[in-house]
C-alpha positions as CSV (number, residue, x, y, z in Angstrom):
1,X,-131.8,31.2,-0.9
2,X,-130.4,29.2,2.0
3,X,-129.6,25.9,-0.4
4,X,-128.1,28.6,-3.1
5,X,-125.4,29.8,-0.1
6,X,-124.6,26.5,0.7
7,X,-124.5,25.0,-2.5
8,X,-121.9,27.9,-3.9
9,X,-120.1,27.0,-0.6
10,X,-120.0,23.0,-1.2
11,X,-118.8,24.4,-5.1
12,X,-116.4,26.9,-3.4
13,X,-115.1,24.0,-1.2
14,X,-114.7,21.5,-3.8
15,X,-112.9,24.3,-6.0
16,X,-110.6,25.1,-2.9
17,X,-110.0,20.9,-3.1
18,X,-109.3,20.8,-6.3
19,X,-106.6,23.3,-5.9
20,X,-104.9,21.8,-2.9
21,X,-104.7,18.6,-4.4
22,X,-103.2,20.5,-7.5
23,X,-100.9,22.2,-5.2
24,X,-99.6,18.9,-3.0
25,X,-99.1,17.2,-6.1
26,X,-97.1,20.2,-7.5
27,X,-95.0,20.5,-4.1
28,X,-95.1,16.5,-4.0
29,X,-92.9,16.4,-7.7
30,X,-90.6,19.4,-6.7
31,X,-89.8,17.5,-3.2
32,X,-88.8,14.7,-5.5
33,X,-86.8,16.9,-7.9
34,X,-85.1,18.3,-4.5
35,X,-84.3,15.2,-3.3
36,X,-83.0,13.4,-6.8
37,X,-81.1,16.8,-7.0
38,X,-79.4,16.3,-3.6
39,X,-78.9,12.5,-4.4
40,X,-76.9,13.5,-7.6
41,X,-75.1,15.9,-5.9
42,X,-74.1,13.4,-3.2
43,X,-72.8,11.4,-5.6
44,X,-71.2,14.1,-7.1
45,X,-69.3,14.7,-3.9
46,X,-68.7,11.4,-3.2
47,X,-66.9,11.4,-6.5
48,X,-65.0,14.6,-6.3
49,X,-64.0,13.4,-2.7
50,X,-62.6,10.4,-4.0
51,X,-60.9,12.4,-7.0
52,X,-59.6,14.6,-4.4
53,X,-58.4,11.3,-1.7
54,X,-56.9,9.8,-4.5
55,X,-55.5,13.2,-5.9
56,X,-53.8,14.1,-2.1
57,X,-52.2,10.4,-1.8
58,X,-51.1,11.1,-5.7
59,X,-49.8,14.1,-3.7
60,X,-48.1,12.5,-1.0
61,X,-46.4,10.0,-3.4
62,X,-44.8,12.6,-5.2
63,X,-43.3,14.2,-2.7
64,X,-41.8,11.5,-1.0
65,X,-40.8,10.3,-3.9
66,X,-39.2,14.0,-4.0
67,X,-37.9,14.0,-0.6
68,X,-36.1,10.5,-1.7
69,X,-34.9,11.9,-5.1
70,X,-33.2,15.1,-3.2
71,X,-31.2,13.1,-0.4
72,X,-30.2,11.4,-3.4
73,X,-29.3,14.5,-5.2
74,X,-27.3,15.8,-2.1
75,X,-25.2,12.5,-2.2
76,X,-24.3,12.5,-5.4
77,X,-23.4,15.8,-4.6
78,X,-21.0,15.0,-1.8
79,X,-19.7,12.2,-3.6
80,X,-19.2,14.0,-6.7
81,X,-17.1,16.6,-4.7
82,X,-15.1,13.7,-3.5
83,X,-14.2,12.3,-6.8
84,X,-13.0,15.4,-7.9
85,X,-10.3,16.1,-5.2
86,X,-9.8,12.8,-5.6
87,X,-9.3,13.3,-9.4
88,X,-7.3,16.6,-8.2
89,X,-4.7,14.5,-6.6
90,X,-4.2,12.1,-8.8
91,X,-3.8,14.6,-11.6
92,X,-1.5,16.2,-9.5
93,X,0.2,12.5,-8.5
94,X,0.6,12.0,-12.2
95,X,2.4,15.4,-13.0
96,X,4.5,14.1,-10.1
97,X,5.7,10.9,-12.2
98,X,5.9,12.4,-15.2
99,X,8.8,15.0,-13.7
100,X,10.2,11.7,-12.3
101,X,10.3,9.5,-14.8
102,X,12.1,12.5,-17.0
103,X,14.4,12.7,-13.7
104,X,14.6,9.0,-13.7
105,X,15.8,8.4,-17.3
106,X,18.7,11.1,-16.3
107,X,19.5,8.9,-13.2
108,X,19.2,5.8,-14.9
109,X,21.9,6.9,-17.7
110,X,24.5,8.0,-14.7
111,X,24.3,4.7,-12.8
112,X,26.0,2.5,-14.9
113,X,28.9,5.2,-14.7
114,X,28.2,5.3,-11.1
115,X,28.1,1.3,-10.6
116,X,31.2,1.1,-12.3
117,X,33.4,3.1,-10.2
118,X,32.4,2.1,-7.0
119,X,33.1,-1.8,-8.8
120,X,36.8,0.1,-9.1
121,X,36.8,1.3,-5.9
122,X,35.6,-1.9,-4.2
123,X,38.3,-3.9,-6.1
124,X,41.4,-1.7,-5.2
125,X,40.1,-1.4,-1.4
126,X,40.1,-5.5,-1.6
127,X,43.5,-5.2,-3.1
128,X,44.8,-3.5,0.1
129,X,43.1,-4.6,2.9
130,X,43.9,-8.5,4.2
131,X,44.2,-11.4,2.1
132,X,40.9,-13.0,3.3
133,X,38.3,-15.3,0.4
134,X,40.2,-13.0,-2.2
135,X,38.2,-15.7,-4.7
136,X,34.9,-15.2,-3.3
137,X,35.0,-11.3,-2.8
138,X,36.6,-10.7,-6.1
139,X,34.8,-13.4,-7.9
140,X,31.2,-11.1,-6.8
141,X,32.7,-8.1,-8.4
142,X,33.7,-9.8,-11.6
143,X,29.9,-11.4,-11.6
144,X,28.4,-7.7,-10.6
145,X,30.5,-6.1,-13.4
146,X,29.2,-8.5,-15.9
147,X,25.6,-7.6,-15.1
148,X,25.9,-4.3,-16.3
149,X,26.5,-5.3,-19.9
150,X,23.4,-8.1,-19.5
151,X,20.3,-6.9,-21.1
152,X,17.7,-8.6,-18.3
153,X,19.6,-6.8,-15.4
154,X,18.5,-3.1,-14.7
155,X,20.2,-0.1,-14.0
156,X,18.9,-0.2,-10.7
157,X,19.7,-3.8,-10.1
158,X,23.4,-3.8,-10.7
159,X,22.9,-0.5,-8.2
160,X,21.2,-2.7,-5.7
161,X,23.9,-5.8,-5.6
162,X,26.8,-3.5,-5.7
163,X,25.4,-2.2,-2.5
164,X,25.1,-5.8,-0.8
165,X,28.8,-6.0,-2.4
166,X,29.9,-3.0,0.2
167,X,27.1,-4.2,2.8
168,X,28.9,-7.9,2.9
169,X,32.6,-6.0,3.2
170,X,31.6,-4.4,6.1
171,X,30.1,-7.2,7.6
172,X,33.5,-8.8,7.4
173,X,34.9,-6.3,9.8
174,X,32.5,-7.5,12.3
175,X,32.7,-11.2,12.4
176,X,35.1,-14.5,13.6
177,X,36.0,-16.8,10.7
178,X,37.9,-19.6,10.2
179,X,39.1,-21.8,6.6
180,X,41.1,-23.6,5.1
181,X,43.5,-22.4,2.2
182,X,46.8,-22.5,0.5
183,X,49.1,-19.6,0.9
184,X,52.6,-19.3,0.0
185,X,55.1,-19.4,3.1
186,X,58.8,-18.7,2.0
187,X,58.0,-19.2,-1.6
188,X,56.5,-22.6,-0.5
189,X,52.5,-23.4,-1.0
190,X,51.3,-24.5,2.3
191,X,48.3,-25.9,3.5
192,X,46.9,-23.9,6.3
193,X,43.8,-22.7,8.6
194,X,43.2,-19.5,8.1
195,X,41.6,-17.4,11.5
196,X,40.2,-14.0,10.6
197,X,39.4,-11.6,13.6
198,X,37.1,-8.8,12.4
199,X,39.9,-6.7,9.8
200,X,42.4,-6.6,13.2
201,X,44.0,-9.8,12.6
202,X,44.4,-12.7,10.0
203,X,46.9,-15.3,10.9
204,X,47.5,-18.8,9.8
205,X,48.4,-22.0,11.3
206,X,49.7,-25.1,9.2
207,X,47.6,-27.8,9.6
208,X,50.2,-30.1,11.4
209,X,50.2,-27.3,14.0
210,X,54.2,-26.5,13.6
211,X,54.1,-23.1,12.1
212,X,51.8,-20.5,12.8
213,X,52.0,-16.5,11.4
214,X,50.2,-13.4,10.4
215,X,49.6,-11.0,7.8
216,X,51.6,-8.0,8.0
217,X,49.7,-5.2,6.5
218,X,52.9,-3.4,6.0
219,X,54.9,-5.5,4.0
220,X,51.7,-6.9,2.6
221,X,53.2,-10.5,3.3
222,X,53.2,-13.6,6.0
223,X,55.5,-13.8,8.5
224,X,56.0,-16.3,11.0
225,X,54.9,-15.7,14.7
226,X,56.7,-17.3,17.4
227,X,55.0,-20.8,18.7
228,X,55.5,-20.4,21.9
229,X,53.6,-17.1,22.2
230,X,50.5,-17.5,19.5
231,X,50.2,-21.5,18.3
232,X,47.9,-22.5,21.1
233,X,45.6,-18.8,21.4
234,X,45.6,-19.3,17.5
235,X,44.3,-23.1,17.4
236,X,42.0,-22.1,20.1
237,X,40.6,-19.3,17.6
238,X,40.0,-21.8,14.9
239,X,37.9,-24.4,17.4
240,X,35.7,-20.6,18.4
241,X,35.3,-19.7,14.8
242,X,34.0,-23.0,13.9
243,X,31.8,-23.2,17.0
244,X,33.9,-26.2,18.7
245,X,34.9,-23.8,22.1
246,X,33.4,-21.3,23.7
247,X,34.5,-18.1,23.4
248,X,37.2,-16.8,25.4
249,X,39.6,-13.8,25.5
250,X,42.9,-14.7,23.4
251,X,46.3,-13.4,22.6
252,X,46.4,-12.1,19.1
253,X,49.0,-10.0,17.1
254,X,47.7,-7.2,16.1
255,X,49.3,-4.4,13.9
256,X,49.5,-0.8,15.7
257,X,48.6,1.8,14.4
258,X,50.6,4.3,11.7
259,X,50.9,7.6,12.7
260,X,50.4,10.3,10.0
């Protein structure tokens, strides 16, 4: 009876064995499924990690790349409202030009008109005033007013030496000059020096030194000055006009005025 008990206990036992060694084995495989299944996941996040490092620094790209594209955006912006006030004015310059170059055309037909007068006028105010380079001050008109009808000479040209014309007359009311020239003295051509003060006196001295005279604005002829008085103040003129003395305070005749 004894060695019955304790041979269904050995059979017992060695059942109870059988099934722990079944069990460890079953425990044993799902320990390694575990683990494979947590190795494959790492992996799995290692991957996604790197899909998501690669996916923030995609990220980060674009938006810089953003960032940059904007600032350029808002330049172009500035710059574009620039050229369009820019683009403003000049549209605005332009309407300018066209109304003066329609003004201009009108100008340009009255100057000829214009130049040509003030040639007149020029001429006749030569005409009257002293007897000084007559061949030189009429010979520029006669070369301006032959300019007008010259195809290479513009409008504005002709305007522009006519001026210098007038400039250069009033220039001679300014200055000290002294020439040579041949002038008729009692119906007899002489050769004298000519001394021009400014337009308050032009006399003349023959060049042996024995006569010496002035205009007369009045009579719009020469007359003969007394020696005594003027021969010496008037040769010292002549050395000052042509730089040979210095300049000194001289006795000149000099018409008084008209009274209206």
């Amino acid at each position: 009876m004894t060695m019955h008990r304790f041979k269904t206990f050995l059979l017992a036992a060695c059942v109870a064995g059988g099934a722990l060694g079944a069990a460890a084995s079953s425990i044993a495989a799902s320990i390694d499924e575990v683990l494979d299944v947590g190795i494959t996941r790492t992996a799995e996040a290692k991957t996604s990690q790197a899909k998501i490092d690669r996916l923030a620094d995609e990220t980060r790209n674009l938006l810089s790349d953003y960032k940059t594209v904007m600032k350029q955006v808002d330049g172009l912006k500035v710059y574009n409202a620039r050229l369009e006030r820019q683009i403003a004015n000049q549209n605005r310059r332009i309407s300018d030009i066209d109304n003066s170059i329609s003004e201009a055309a009108i100008i340009q037909r009255q100057i000829p008109p214009l130049v040509s007068r003030m040639l007149d006028g020029l001429e006749q105010f030569i005409s009257l005033d002293m007897p000084f380079d007559l061949d030189t001050r009429l010979g520029n008109i006669e070369a301006v007013r032959n300019n007008l009808d010259r195809s290479d000479v513009t409008a504005a040209e002709a305007f522009r030496q006519v001026l210098e014309l007038y400039s250069i007359e009033l220039q001679y009311g300014r200055g000290i000059e002294s020439y040579s020239d041949t002038i008729e003295i009692n119906g007899t051509s002489r050769e004298v020096d000519i001394l021009r003060i400014g337009r308050i006196s032009l006399v003349y001295q023959t060049t042996d030194g024995a006569e010496t005279g002035a205009w007369n604005t009045g009579s719009q002829s020469w007359e003969p000055l007394s020696a005594g008085d003027y021969a010496a103040a008037v040769r010292k003129g002549v050395r000052i006009a042509k730089k040979q003395a210095t300049i000194e305070l001289l006795n000149m005749p000099v018409a008084a005025p008209e009274a209206n």
